[in-house]
N, C-alpha and C positions, 0 to 999 in steps of 0.2 A: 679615822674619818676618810672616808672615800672624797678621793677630787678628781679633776684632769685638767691638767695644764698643758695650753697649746706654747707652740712654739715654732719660729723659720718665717713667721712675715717679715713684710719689709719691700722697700720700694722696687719695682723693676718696669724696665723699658720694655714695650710693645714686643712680641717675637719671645720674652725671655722666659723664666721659668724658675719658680722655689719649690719647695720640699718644706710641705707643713708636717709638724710634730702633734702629737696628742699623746702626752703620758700619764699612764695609772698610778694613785697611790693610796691605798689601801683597799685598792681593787685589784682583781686579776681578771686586765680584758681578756685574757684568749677565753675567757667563760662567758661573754657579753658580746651582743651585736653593740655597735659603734657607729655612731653616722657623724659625718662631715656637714655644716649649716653655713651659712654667709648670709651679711646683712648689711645692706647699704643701705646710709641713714634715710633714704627717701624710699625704701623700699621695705616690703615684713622681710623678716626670714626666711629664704629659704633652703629647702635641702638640698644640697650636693651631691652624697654617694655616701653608702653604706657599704660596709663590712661585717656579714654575718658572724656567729657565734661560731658557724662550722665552715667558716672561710668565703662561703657568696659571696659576691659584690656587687651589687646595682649603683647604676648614675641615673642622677637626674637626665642628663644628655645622652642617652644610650650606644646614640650614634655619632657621636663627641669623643675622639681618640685623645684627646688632650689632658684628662686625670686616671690618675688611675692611686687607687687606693689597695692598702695589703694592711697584716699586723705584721708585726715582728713580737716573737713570743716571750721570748729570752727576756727581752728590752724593755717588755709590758707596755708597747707602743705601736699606737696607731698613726701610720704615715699619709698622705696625701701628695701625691707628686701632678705640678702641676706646669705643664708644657706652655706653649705658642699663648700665656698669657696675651689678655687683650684688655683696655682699657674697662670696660663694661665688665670685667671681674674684679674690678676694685670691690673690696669691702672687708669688714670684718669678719675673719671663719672662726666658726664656732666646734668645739666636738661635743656631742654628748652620749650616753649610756644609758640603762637602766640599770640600775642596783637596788636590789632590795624592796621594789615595787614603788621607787621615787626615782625619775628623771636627772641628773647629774649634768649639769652644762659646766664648761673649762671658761674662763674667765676671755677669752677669742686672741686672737693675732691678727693684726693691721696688715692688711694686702693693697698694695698701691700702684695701679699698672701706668705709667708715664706714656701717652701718645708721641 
């Protein structure tokens, strides 16, 4: 059964910075685009940054140095690294894929930026 399990939220202060996880298992993302989602409970979801099938990346903030997303092949994991966190990025991040012609969301990571 294909899933993705995120992982690396967690509290941090104004300025800081985590390193979210999203890993494949009974998938192989380096065959899959991959996007990053986040969703504050007063807000929809939305998208983050994606990671093509043949390595692309777009952000949502294009002109937002502050994530940057890659795979790691070996690892069957998609990473999001995320800088000068700011309060207004609190939320839950979500990852998902397509496999198989049905959408796959990770169960999300709690991201909590402290003022």
């Amino acid at each position: 059964q294909a899933q993705l399990v995120e992982s690396g939220g967690g509290l941090v202060q104004t300025g800081g910075s985590l390193r979210l996880s999203c890993a494949g298992t009974g998938i192989r993302l380096s065959a899959n685009g991959v996007a990053w989602y986040r969703q504050d409970p007063d807000k929809q979801r939305e998208w983050v940054a994606t990671v093509a099938s043949g390595g692309a990346t777009r952000y949502e903030d294009s002109g937002n140095p502050r994530f940057h997303i890659w795979r790691d092949h070996e690892m069957n994991t998609v990473y999001l690294q995320m800088t000068d966190l700011q309060p207004q990025d609190t939320a839950v991040y979500y990852c998902n894929t397509i496999f198989r012609g049905r959408t796959i969301w990770g169960q999300g990571t709690q991201v909590t930026v402290s003022s």
